[in-house]
C-alpha positions in Angstrom: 0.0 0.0 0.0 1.2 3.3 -0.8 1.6 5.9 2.3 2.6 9.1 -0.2 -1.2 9.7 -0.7 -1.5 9.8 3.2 1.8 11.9 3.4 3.4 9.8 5.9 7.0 9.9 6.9 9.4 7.6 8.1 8.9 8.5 11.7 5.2 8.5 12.0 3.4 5.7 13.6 0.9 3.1 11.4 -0.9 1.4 14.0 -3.8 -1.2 13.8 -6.1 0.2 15.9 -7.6 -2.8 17.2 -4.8 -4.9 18.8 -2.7 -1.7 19.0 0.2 -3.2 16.9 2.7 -0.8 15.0 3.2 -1.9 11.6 6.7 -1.0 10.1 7.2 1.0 7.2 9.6 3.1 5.6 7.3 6.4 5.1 6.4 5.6 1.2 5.1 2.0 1.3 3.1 -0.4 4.2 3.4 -3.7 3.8 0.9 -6.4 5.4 -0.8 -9.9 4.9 -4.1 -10.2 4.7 -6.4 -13.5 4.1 -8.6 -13.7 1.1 -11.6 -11.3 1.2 -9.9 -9.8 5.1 -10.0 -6.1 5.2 -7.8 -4.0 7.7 -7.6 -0.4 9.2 -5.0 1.7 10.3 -4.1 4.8 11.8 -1.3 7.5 11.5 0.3 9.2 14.1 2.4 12.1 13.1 6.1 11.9 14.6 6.0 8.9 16.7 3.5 10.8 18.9 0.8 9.1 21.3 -2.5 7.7 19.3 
């Protein structure tokens, strides 16, 4: 998934706001597995801050 359209930067948080994990990425692209037909949500925080 691209993260340019959501103009995120290397040191924001991507989180998964439902089991609070932080996904890794390297401010252009988010990388994830997801099962046939699974959907997922997350959300940026800018600069590492609290979310």
């Amino acid at each position: 998934m691209p993260l340019g359209s959501g103009a995120a930067r290397p040191a924001d948080r991507i989180r998964e706001p439902w089991t609070h994990t932080d996904v890794p990425h390297d401010g252009r692209h988010l990388t994830v597995d997801l099962p046939a037909h699974g959907a997922a949500l997350f959300r940026r925080t800018e600069d590492g801050g609290r979310g």
